[in-house]
C-alpha positions as CSV (number, residue, x, y, z in Angstrom):
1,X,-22.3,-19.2,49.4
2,X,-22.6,-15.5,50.1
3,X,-24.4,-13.7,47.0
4,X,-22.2,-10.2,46.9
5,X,-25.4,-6.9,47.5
6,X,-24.8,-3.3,45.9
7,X,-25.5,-0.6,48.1
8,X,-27.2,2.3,46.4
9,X,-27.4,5.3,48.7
10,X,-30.3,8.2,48.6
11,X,-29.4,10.7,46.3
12,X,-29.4,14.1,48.4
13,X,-27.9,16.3,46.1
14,X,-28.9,17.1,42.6
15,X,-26.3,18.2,40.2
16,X,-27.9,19.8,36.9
17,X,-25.2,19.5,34.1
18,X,-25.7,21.6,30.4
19,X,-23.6,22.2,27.7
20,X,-23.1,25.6,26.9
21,X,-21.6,27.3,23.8
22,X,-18.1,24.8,24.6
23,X,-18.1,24.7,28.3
24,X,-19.8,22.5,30.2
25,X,-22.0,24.2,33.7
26,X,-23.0,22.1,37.0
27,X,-25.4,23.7,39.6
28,X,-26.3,22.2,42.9
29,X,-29.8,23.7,43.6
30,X,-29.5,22.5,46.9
31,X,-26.7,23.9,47.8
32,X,-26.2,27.0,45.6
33,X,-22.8,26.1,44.1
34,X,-21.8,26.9,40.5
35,X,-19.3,25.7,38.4
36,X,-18.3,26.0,34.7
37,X,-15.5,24.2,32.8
38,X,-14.4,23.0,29.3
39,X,-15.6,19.1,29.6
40,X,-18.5,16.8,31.9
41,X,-15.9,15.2,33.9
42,X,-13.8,17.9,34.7
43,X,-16.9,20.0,35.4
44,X,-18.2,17.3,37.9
45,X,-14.8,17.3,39.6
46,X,-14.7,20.8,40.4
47,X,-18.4,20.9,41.7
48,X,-17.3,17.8,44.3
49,X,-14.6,19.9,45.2
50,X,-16.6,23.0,45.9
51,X,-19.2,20.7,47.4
52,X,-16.4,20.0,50.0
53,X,-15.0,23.3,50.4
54,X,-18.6,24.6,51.3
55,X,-19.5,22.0,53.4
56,X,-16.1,22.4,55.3
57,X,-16.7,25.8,56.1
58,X,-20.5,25.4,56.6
59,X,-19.3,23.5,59.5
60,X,-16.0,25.6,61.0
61,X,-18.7,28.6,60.7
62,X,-22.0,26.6,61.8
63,X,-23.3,29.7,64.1
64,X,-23.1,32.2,61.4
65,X,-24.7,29.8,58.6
66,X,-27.2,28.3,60.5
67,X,-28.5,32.1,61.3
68,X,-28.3,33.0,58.0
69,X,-32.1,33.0,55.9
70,X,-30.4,32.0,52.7
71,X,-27.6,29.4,53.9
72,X,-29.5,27.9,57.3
73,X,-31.5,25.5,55.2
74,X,-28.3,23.7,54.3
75,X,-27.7,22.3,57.3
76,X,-29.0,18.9,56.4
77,X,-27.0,18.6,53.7
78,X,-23.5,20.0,55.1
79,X,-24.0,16.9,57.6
80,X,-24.8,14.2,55.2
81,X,-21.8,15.5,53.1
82,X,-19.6,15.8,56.2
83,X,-20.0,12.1,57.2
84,X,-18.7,11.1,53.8
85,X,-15.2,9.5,54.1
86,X,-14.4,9.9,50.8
87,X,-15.4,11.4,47.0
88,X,-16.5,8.2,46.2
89,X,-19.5,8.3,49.3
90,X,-19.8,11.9,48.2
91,X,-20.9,10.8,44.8
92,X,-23.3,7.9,45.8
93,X,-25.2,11.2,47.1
94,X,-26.1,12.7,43.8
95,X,-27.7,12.6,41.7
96,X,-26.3,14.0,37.8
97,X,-29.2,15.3,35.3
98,X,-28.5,16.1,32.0
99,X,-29.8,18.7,30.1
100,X,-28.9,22.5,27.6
101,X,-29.2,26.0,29.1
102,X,-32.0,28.0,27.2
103,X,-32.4,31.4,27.5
């Protein structure tokens, strides 16, 4: 009988979400990417989608980003997100950390 394995992926991406006088904020360090919305799940969506976008047009403009001081370190991470073939893979590569924004 075949036992059934779970796959757990390394996290490559950090997502750092706080709450945030109503509003919940996400922030990829890794990646630079911002978002702000009115709940945690919402808030998550919208950073996998920006995750995405990014990644998509890391890659369509490779020569200029890869020149760039403050975008050429991404690299490594546009790949990893490019090979994923769905949200779901996108996921498995981050890693969510809870915490409130202090100023």
């Amino acid at each position: 009988m075949s036992v059934p394995k779970i796959i757990i992926r390394e996290k490559v991406l950090t997502i750092l979400l706080a709450k945030d006088e109503g509003n919940y904020c996400a922030y990829c360090p890794e990646l630079d990417i911002v978002s702000e919305m009115e709940n945690p799940e919402i808030v998550i969506e919208d950073m996998i989608e920006a995750i995405k976008e990014y990644s998509e047009e890391y890659m369509q403009n490779i020569e200029l980003y890869t020149k760039s001081p403050n975008r050429a370190h991404h690299l490594p991470y546009v790949q990893t997100i490019s090979n994923c073939k769905n949200d779901w893979e996108l996921r498995m590569l981050m890693e969510i950390k809870h915490g409130f924004i202090q100023l």
